[in-house]
TIPA-922234 format. One record per residue (C-alpha): residue in one letter; x, y, z. Coordinates in nm, 2 decimals, m for minus. Last residue first. Layout:
> rest xx yy zz
> A X Y Z
...
This chain:
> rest xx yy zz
> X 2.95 2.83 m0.33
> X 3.21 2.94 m0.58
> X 3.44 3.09 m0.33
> X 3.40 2.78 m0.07
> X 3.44 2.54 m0.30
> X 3.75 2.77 m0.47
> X 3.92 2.76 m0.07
> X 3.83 2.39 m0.04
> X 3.98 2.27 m0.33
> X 3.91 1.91 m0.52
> X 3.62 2.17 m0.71
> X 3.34 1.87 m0.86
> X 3.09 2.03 m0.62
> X 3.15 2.39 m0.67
> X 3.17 2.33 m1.07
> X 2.84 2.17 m1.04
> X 2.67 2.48 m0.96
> X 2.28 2.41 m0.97
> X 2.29 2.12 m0.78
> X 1.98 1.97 m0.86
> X 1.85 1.82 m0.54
> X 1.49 1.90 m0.60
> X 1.51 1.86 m0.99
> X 1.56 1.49 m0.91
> X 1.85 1.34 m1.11
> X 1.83 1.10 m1.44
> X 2.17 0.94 m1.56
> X 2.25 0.73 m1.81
> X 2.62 0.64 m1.81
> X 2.83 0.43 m2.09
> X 3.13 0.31 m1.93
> X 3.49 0.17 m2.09
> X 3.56 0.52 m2.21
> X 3.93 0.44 m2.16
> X 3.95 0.45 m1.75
> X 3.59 0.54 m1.65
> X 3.26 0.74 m1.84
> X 3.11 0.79 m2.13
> X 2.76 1.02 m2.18
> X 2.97 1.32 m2.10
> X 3.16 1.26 m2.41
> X 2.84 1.30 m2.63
> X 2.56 1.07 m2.78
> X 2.33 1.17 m2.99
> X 2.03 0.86 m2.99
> X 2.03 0.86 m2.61
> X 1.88 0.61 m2.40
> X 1.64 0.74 m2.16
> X 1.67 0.72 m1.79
> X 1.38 0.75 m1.59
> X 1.38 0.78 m1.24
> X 1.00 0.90 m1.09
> X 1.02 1.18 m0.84
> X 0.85 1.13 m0.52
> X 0.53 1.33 m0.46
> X 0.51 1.40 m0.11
> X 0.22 1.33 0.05
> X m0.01 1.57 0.24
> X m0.28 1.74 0.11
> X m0.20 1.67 m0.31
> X m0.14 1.34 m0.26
> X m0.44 1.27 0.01
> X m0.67 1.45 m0.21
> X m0.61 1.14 m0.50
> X m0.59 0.87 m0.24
> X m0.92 0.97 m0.11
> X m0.99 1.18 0.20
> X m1.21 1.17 0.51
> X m0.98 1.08 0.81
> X m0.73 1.31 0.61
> X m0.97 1.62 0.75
> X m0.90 1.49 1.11
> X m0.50 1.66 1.09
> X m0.59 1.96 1.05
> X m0.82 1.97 1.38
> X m0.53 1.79 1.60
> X m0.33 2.06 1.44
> X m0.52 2.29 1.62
> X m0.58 2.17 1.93
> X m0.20 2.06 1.95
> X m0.12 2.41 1.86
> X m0.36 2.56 2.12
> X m0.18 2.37 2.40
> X 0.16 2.42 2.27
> X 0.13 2.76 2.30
> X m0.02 2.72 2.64
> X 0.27 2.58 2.72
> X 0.49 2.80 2.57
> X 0.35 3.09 2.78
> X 0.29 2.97 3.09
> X 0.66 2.91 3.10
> X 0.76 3.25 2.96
> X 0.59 3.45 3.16
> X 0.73 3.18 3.49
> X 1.09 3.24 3.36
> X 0.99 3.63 3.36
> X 0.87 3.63 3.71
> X 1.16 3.45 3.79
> X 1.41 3.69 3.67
> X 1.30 3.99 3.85
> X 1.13 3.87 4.17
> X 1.42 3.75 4.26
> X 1.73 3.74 4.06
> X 1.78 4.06 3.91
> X 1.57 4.27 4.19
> X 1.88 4.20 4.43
> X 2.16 4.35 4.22
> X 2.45 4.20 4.16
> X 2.36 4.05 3.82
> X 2.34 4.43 3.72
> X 2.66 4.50 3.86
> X 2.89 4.25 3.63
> X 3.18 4.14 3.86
> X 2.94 3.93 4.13
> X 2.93 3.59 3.88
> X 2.68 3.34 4.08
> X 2.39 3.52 3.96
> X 2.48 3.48 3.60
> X 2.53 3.16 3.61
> X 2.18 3.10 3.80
> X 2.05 3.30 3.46
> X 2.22 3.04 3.22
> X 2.11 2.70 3.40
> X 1.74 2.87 3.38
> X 1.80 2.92 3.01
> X 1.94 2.59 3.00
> X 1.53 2.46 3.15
> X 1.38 2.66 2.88
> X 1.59 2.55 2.62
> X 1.52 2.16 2.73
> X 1.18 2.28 2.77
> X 1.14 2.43 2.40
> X 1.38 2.09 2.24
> X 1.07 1.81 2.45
> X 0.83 2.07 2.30
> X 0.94 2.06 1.97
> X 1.00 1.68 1.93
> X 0.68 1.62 2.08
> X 0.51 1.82 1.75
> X 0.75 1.63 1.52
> X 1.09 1.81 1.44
> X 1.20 1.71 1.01
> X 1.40 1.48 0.85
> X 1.27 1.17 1.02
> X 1.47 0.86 1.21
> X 1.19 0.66 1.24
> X 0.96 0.74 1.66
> X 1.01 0.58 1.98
> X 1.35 0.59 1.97
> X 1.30 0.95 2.00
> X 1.10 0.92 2.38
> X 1.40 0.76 2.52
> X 1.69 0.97 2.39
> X 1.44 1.32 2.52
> X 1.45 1.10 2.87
> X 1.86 1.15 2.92
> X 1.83 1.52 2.79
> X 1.56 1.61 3.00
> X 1.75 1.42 3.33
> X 2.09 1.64 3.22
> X 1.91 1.97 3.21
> X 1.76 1.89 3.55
> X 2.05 1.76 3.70
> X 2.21 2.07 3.54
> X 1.99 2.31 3.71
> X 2.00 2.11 4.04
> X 2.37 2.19 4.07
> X 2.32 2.54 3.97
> X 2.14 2.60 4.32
> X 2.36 2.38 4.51
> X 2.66 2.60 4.38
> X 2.47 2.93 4.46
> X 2.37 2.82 4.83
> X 2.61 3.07 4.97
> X 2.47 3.33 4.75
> X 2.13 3.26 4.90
> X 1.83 3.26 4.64
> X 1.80 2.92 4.65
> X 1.39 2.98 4.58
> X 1.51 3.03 4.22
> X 1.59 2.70 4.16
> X 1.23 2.57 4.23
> X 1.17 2.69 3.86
> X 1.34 2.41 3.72
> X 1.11 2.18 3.92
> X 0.83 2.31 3.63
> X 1.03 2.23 3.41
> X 1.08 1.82 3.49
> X 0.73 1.85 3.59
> X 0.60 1.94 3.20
> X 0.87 1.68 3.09
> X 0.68 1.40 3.27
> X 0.33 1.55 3.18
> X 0.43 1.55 2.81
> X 0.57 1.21 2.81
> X 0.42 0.88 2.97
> X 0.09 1.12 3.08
> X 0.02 1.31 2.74
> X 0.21 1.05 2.50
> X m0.06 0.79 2.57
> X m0.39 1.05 2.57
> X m0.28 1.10 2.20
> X m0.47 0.79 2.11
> X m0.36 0.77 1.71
> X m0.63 0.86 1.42
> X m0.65 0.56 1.21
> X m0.81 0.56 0.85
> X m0.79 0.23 0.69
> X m0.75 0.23 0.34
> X m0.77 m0.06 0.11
> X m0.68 0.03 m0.26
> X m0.79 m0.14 m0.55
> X m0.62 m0.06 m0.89
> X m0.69 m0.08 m1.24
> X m0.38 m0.04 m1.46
> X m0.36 0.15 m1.80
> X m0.09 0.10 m2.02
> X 0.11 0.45 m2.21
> X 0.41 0.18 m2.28
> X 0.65 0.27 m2.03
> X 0.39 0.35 m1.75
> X 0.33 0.69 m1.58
> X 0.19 0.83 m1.82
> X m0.10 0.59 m1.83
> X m0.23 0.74 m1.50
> X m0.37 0.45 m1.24
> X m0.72 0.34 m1.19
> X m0.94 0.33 m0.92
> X m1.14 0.17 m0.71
> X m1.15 0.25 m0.33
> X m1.23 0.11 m0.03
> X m1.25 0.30 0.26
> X m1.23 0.19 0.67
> X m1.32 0.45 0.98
> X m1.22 0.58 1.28
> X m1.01 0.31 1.43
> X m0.84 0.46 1.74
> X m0.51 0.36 1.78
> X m0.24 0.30 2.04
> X m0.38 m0.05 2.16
> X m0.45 m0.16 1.84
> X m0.41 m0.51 1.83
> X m0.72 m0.61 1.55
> X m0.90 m0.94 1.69
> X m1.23 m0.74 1.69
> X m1.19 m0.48 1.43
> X m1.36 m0.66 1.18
> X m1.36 m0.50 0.85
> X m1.62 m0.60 0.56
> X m1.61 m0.59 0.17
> X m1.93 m0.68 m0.06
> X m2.20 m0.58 0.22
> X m2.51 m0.69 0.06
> X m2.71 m0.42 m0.16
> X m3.12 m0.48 m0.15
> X m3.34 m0.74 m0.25
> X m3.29 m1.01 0.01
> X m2.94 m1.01 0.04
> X m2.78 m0.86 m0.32
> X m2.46 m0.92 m0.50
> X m2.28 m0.68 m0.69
> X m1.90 m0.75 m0.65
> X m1.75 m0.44 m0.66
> X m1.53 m0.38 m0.97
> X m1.20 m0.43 m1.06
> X m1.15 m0.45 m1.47
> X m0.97 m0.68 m1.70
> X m0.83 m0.72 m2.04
> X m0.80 m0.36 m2.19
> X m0.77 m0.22 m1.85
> X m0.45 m0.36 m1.81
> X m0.37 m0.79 m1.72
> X m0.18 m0.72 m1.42
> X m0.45 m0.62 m1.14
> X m0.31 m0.38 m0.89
> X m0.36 m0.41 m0.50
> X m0.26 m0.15 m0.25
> X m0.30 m0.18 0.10
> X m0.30 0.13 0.28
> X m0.29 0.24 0.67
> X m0.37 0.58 0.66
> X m0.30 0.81 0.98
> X m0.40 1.09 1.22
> X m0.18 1.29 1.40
> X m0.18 1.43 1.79
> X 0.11 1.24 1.89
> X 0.28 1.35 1.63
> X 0.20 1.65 1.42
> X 0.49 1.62 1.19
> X 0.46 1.31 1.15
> X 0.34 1.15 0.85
> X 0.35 0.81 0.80
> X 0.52 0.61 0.50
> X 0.29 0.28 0.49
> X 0.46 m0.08 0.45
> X 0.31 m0.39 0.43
> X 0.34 m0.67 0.65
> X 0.16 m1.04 0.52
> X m0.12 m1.24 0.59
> X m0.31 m1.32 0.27
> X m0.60 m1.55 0.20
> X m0.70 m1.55 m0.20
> X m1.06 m1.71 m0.25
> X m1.14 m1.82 m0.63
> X m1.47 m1.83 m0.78
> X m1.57 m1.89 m1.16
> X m1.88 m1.79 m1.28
> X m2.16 m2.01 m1.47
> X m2.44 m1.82 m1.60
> X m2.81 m1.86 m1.66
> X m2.92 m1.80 m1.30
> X m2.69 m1.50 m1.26
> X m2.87 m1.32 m1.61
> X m2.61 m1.10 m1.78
> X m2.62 m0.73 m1.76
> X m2.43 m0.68 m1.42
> X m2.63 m0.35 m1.34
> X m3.01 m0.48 m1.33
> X m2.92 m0.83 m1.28
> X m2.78 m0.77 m0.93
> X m2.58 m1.11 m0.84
> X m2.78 m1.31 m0.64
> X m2.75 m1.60 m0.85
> X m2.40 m1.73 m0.80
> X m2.41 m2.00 m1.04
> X m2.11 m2.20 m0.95
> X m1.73 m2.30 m1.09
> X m1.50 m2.31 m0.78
> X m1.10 m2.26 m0.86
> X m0.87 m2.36 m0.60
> X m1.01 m2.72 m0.60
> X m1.35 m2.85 m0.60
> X m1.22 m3.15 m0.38
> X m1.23 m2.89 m0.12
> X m1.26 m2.53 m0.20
> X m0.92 m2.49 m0.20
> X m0.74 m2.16 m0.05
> X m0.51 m1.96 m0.29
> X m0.25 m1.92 m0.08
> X 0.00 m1.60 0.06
> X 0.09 m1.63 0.38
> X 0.36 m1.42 0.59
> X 0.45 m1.25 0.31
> X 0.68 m0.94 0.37
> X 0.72 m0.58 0.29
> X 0.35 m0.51 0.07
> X 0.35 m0.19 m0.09
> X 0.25 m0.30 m0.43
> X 0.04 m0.58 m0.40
> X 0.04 m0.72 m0.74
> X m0.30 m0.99 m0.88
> X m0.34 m1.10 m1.22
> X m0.69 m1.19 m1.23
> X m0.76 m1.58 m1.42
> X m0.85 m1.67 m1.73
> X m0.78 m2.00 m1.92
> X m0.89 m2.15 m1.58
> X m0.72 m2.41 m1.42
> X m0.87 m2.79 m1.35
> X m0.70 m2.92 m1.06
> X m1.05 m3.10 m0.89
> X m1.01 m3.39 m0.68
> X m1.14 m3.66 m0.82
> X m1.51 m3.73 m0.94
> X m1.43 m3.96 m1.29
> X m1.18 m3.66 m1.34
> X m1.21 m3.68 m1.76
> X m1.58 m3.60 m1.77
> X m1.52 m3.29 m1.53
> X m1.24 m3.15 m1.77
> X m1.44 m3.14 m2.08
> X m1.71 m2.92 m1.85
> X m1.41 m2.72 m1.73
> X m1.24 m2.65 m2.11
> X m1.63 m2.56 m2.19
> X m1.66 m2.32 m1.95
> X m1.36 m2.12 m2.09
> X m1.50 m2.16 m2.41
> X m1.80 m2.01 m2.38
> X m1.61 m1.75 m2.13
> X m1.65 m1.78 m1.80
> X m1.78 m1.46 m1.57
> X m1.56 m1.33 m1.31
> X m1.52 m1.35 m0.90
> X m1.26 m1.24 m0.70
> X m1.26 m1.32 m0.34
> X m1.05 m1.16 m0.11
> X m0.91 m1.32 0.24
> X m0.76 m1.02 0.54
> X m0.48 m1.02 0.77
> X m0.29 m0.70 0.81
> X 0.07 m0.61 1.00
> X 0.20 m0.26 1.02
> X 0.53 m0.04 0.85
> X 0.69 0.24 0.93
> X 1.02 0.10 1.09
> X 0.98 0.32 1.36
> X 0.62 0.38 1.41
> X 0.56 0.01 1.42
> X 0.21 m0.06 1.37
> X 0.20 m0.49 1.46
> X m0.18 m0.52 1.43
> X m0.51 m0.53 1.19
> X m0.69 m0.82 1.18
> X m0.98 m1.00 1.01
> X m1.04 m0.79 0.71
> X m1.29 m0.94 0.46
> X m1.32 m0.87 0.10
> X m1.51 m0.91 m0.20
> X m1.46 m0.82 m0.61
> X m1.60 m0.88 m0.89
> X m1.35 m0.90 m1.18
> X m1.46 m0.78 m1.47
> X m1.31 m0.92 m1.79
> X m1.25 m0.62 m2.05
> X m1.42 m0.73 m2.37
> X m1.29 m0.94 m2.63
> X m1.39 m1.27 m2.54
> X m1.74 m1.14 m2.46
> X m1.83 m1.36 m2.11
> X m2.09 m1.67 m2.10
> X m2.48 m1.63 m2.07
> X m2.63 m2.01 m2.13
> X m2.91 m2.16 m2.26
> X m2.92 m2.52 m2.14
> X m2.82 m2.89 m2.27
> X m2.80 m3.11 m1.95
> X m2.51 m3.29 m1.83
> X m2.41 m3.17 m1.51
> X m2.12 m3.01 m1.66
> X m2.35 m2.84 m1.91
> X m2.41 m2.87 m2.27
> X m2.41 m2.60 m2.49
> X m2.66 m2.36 m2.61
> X m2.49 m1.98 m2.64
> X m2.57 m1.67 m2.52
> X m2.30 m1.38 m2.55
> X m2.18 m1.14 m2.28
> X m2.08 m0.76 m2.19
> X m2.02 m0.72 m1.81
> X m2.15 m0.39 m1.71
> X m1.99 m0.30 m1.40
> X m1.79 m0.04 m1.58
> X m2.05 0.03 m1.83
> X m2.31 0.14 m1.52
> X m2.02 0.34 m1.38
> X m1.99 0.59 m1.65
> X m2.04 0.90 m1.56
> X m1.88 0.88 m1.23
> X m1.70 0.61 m1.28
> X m1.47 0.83 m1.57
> X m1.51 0.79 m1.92
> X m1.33 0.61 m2.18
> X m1.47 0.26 m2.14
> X m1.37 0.00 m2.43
> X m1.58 m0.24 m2.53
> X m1.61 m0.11 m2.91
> X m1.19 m0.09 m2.93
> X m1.23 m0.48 m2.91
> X m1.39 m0.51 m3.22
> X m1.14 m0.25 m3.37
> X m0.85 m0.46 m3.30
> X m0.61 m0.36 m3.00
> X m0.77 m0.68 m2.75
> X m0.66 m0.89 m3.09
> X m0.32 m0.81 m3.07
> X m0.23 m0.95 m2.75
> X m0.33 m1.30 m2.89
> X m0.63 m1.46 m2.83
> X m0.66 m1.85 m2.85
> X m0.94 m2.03 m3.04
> X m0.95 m2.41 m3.07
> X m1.20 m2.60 m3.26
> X m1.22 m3.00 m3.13
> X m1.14 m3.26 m3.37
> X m0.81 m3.39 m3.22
> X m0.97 m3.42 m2.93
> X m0.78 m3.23 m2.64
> X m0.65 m3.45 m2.33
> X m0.70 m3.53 m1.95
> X m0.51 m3.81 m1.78
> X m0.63 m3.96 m1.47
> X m0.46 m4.32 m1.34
> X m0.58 m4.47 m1.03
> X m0.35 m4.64 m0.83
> X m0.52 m4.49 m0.51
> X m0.49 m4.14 m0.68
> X m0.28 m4.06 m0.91
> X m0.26 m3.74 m1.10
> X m0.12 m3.71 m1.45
> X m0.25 m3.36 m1.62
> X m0.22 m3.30 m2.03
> X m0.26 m2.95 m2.06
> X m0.48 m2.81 m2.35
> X m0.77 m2.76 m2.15
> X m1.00 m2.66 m2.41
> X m1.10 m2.33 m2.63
> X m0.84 m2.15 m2.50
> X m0.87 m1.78 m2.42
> X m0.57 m1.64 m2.28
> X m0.28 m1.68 m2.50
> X m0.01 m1.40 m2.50
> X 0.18 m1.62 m2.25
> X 0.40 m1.82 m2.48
> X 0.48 m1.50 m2.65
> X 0.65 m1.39 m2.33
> X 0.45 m1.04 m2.19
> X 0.53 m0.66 m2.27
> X 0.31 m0.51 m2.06
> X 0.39 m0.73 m1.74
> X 0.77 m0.65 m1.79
> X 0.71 m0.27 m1.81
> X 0.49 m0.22 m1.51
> X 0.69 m0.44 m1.29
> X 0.61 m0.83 m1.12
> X 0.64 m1.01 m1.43
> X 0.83 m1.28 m1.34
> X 0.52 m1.48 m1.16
> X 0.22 m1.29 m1.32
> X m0.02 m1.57 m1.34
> X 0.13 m1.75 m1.04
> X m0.01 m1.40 m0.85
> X 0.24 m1.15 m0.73
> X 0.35 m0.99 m0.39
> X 0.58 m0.71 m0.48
> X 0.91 m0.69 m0.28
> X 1.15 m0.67 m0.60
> X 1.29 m1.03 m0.52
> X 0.94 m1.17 m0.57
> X 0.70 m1.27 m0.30
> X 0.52 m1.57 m0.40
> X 0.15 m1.68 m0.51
> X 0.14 m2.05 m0.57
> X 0.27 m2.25 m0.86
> X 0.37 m2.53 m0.66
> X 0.06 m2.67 m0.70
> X 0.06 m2.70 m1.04
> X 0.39 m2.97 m1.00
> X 0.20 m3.20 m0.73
> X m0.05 m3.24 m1.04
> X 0.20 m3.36 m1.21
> X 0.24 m3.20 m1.55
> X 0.26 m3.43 m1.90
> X 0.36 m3.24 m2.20
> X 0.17 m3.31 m2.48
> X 0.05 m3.01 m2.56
> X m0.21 m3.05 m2.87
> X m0.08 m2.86 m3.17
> X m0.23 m2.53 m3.29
C-alpha cells in the first residue's frame, strides 16, 4: 500500500467529534454515517482497515511558526486487516460462544503476543501488545454526576456522566504512536489510534455535549501503563503493556418509555443504552478490572448528590453487559451492549396531599347534600351537587396534564373517574328527590337515612379499595427495582414489532400500486392490528361496512 499523502490540518481532526446524527443516535467519529445496524455491518471499503502498521496520515500543525509533518518510511512493513480476515479460521479460534456465566474468564481475557521493540521513551523492553485477530476488549469505567429534568409527559430525563474506555495496543498500533512521538519534537499530541471503540447511544433524544476530553498536550488519546489492572483475569502483564485511554464526557436527554399504570405508586427504570459498532468479532465490553490495594476498585460509580430528584427516590443503580440477539440484525451480527439502569421508585407522598386528599374532600362535601333534606331547599341542594361535579371535573384537567397522553387509566386516573361517578350519582339521587310524580322518591326513608346510608357504603367502600390496591400494586411494582433488561421485557415492556420489508422475487399485481403501475409497494403490518377483514375497511359504503363488520 501507498503512503497517503494527503495533508490534514490538525484544526481539521478536530472537527471529527462525536455528533448526533439525523436518526437520533449519538455516534462516535469512528461510526459517523453508520449510525444503524445494517450500515455499520456493511462498512465503506476505505474503512475496512483497522490495523496499520504506522500512522499513515500525513498531519500539518503549526505551532509558533513551527512546522510538524509526520510520514511513513518507505521501508517500513505495513499490515492492514480487512473485514475478511476477522471470518478466517485464525480468527474463528478467539471467538467466545458461551454465555458470561460460563465463560466470563475468556470474556475478560485479553489474548496478546510479546514482542521486543523499542519504546517511546526510548528503551528496548519486552512488551505484551493485543492479538490482531482477536476481539478487542474494551475496559470499561463510569461516573454518573447528575441525574435531573424527568418529565413524565414527554417521557424523557436529563443525565450527565464521563466513561472511560480503555484497550490494549496492538504491536503495531504502539508502534504508529512511538513513530509519532519522534516526529512531534514535544507538541501537542494528535496522534489517533488505528483502533478505537465505536460507540451508539441508542435512546438518547438530544446532545447537550458530546467530547472526547484531552488529556492535555497528550491529546484525546493517553498511551500509559496502567498497572493495576488484575493480572489474574486480564491475561497480559499491566507493567509490560502499553494501553490506550480515552475519556468520553456526555450530557445529553434520553428518552425512557414509562409505565403507568400504577401511577403515583410506580417504580421506574431510567436507561442509557450504549452499543459498541465494531460486532463481537472485533470488540468486546467488559469491566475494567483494576484493583486498589489488592482487592476490586469500583469500576463505575453514581453520585446522587447534584442529581434534581425532587419526585424520586433513588433505590438503586445496575450496570449491565450484555449482548444483543443476532436475529435481529440484517446480516445475523452480534452487538455488545452496555446498559445503565437506574432504578427509581417515585415519592407517592406528593400525589397523596396535592391530589388524592383534595379529591377525597371534594366527595366527602358531596355527602353534605343530603343534610338539605327540605323540599324547599331542593334547588340549593342540587346546586351544590353540580358545583361539586363541576370543581372535580375542572381539577381532573389539572392533574392529567401532569401525566403523556397514555392509552390506558393510570391508578389516579381511576380514582379521580370513581369520585367524579360517585359525586354524579349524588347529582342523580337529589334529581330524583326533587321529582314528586314517582312515589318511591316521595317517600321520606328514600332520601334520608335511606340513600345516604348507601352513598356513605359506597364511599367507604372505594376508598378503601383504593387503599389496598395502591398497597398492592405498590408491592408489584418493587420487584422491577431488582430486574435485568431481559426480565424487565418479559414483566412489563411491550415488545414492539420490528418492520421488515423484504423484496420480493414473485412479484404480483398487489405488489404495484398508483395511476399506471407507477409504484412498487413493500409492506410489512403488525400482526396486532391486522385487520382481519379487509373487505370491511376498503367498503366506500357505510351500510356493507357495517354488514361486513
Amino acid at each position: 500500500m501507498a503512503a497517503n499523502d494527503t495533508e490534514t490540518n490538525a484544526d481539521a481532526q478536530k472537527e471529527d467529534a462525536l455528533s448526533v446524527d439525523s436518526t437520533g443516535l449519538a455516534v462516535s467519529p469512528r461510526s459517523t454515517g453508520n449510525p444503524t445496524d445494517d450500515e455499520a455491518e456493511e462498512p465503506l471499503e476505505e474503512e475496512k482497515t483497522t490495523e496499520m502498521t504506522q500512522y499513515t496520515a500525513n498531519t500539518d500543525t503549526k505551532e509558533e511558526g513551527t512546522d510538524i509533518k509526520v510520514e511513513r518510511e518507505e521501508n517500513a512493513p505495513l499490515l492492514s486487516l480487512q473485514q475478511s480476515d476477522f471470518n478466517s479460521d485464525k480468527a474463528k479460534e478467539f471467538r467466545i460462544t458461551g454465555s458470561f456465566k460460563t465463560h466470563w474468564q475468556q470474556y475478560v481475557h485479553q489474548p496478546f503476543v510479546t514482542a521486543k521493540v523499542t519504546t517511546h521513551d526510548g528503551k528496548e523492553e519486552v512488551l505484551h501488545f493485543a492479538e490482531p485477530l482477536a476481539p478487542r476488549r474494551i475496559y470499561v469505567a463510569l461516573k454518573i454526576k447528575r441525574l435531573s429534568d424527568v418529565d413524565n409527559v414527554n417521557e424523557t430525563y436529563r443525565c450527565r456522566f464521563h466513561i472511560y474506555f480503555d484497550w490494549l495496543l496492538t504491536k503495531q498500533g504502539y508502534l504508529s504512536y512511538v513513530e509519532y512521538q519522534k516526529r512531534s519534537k514535544n507538541k501537542k499530541v494528535e496522534w489517533i489510534p488505528p483502533f478505537a471503540p465505536r460507540y451508539e447511544f441508542l435512546n438518547i433524544v438530544e446532545a447537550h455535549l458530546f467530547e472526547e476530553v484531552d488529556y492535555g498536550i497528550e491529546g484525546p488519546y493517553r498511551v500509559q501503563r496502567i498497572k493495576d489492572f488484575d493480572k489474574n483475569l486480564v491475561g497480559f502483564d499491566p507493567e509490560h503493556a502499553f494501553m490506550c485511554r480515552m475519556r468520553l464526557e456526555v450530557d445529553a436527554t434520553f428518552c425512557e418509555e414509562l409505565e403507568l399504570e400504577s401511577f403515583p405508586v410506580d417504580c421506574q427504570d431510567l436507561s442509557v443504552v450504549m452499543r459498541e459498532g465494531w460486532g463481537t468479532k472485533r470488540a468486546i465490553f467488559v469491566p475494567e478490572l483494576r484493583t486498589k490495594k489488592g482487592k476490586p476498585s469500583d469500576f463505575a460509580r453514581v453520585d446522587p448528590s447534584f442529581s434534581v430528584l425532587d419526585e424520586w427516590e433513588f433505590h438503586n443503580s445496575r450496570i449491565e453487559f450484555r449482548s444483543s440477539d443476532p436475529r435481529e440484525s440484517r446480516s445475523d451480527t452480534e452487538y455488545f451492549l452496555l446498559t445503565i439502569r437506574f432504578k427509581m421508585r417515585r415519592k407517592y407522598s406528593v400525589y397523596l396531599w396535592n391530589v388524592v386528599l383534595y379529591m377525597f374532600s371534594i366527595t366527602l362535601m358531596s355527602l353534605s347534600c343530603f343534610a338539605l333534606s327540605n323540599n324547599e331547599i331542593v334547588g340549593e341542594r342540587m346546586g351544590l351537587a353540580v358545583t361539586l361535579l363541576l370543581t372535580a371535573v375542572a381539577f381532573q384537567d389539572v392533574v392529567f396534564e401532569e401525566l403523556p397522553n397514555v392509552a390506558y387509566l393510570t391508578l389516579l386516573h381511576k380514582y379521580i373517574i370513581t369520585s367524579f361517578c360517585f359525586i354524579a350519582g349524588v347529582s342523580v339521587q337529589t334529581a330524583c328527590t326533587a321529582i314528586g310524580v314517582i312515589p318511591l322518591f316521595e317517600q321520606e326513608f328514600f332520601d334520608f337515612p335511606g340513600s345516604f346510608s348507601v352513598f356513605v357504603a359506597i364511599f367507604v367502600s372505594y376508598n378503601l379499595y383504593f387503599l389496598i390496591q395502591a398497597g398492592w400494586l405498590r408491592h408489584w411494582e418493587s420487584k422491577k427495582l431488582y430486574m435485568d433488561s431481559e426480565e424487565l421485557e418479559n414483566y412489563v415492556e411491550e415488545r414492539k414489532h420490528q418492520f421488515k420489508m423484504a423484496w420480493i422475487a414473485d412479484v404480483n399485481q398487489s405488489t404495484f400500486r398508483g395511476l399506471g403501475d407507477r409504484i412498487v409497494s413493500f409492506v410489512d403490518v403488525d400482526p396486532m392490528l391486522q385487520i382481519e377483514n379487509e373487505d370491511a375497511a376498503r367498503s366506500d359504503s357505510f351500510c356493507r361496512f357495517v354488514c361486513r363488520w
